[in-house]
C-alpha positions as CSV (number, residue, x, y, z in Angstrom):
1,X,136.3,141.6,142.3
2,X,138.3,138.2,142.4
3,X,141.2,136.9,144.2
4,X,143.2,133.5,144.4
5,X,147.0,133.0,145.3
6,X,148.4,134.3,141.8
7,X,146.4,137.7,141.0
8,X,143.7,140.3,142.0
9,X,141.2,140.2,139.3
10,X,138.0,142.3,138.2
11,X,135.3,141.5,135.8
12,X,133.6,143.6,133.1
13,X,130.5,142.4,131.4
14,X,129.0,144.8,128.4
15,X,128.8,144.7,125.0
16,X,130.5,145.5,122.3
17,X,133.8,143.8,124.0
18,X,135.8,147.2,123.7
19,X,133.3,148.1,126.6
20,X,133.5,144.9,128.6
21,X,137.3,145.3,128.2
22,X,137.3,149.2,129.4
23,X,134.7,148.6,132.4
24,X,137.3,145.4,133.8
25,X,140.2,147.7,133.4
26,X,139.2,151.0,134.6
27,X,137.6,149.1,137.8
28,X,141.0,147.4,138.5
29,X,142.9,150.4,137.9
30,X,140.4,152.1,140.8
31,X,140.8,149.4,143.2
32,X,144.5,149.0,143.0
33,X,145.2,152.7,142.8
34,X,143.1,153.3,146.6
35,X,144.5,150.0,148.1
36,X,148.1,151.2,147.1
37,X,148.2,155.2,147.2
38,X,149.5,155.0,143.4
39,X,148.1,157.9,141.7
40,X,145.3,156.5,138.9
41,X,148.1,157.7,136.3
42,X,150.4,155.3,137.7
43,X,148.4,152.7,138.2
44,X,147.3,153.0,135.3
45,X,151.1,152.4,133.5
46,X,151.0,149.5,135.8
47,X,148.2,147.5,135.1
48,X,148.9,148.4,131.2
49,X,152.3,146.8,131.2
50,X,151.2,143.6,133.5
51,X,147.9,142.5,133.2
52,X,146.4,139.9,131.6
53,X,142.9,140.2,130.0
54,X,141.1,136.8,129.2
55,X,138.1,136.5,127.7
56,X,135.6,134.7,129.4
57,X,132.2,135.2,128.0
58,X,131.2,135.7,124.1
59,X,127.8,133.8,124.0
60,X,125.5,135.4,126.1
61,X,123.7,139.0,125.9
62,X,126.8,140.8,127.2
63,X,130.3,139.6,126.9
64,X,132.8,139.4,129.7
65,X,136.4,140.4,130.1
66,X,138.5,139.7,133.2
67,X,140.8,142.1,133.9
68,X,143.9,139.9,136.3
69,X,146.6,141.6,137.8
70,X,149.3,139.5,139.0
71,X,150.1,140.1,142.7
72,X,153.7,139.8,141.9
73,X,153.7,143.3,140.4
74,X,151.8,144.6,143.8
75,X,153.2,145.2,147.1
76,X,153.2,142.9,149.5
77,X,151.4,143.9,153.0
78,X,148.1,145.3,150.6
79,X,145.4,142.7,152.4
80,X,143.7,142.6,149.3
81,X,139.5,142.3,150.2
82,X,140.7,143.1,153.6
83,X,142.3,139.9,154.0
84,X,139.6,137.5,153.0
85,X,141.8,135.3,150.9
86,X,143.6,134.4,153.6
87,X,141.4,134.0,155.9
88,X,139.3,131.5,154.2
89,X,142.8,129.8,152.9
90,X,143.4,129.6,157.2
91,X,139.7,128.0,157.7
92,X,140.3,125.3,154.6
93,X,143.5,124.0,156.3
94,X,142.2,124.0,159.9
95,X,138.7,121.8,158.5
96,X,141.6,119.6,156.5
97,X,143.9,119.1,159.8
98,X,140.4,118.4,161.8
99,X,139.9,115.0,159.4
């Protein structure tokens, strides 16, 4: 599981890529289906109409898939990885205000 300021992401490596592509998916359908209360069917419509699915390993033994979800598709108040985005966001600007 991944987070920055745009989207909540989730990686799935496997081969073939079909596989790589279903673990990524089904994993971010999980985590945003118990962080919302969306059923799995629902989420699942969700993440099928706005995700993006890059490709971001084809070289080594298995190949890798991120599966990103933009947060602007997801409500609001969900602290997504309890919070630990912002949180770390809070620590970079107080070390940057401290120079």
């Amino acid at each position: 599981r991944f987070e920055d300021d745009e989207s909540i992401m989730v990686a799935g490596s496997y081969r073939p890529l079909e596989d790589a592509f279903r673990i990524a998916h089904t994993q971010l359908i999980r985590w945003i289906s118990a962080e919302t209360g969306l059923s799995e069917m629902d989420t699942y419509q969700l993440v099928t109409q706005g995700s993006r699915s890059p490709i971001a390993n084809v070289v080594d033994a298995n190949y890798t898939i991120m599966a990103k979800m933009p947060k602007r598709y997801l409500p609001g108040d969900v602290p997504w990885m309890g919070g630990m985005h912002d949180r770390l966001r809070a620590v970079g600007t107080a070390v940057m205000a401290a120079r």
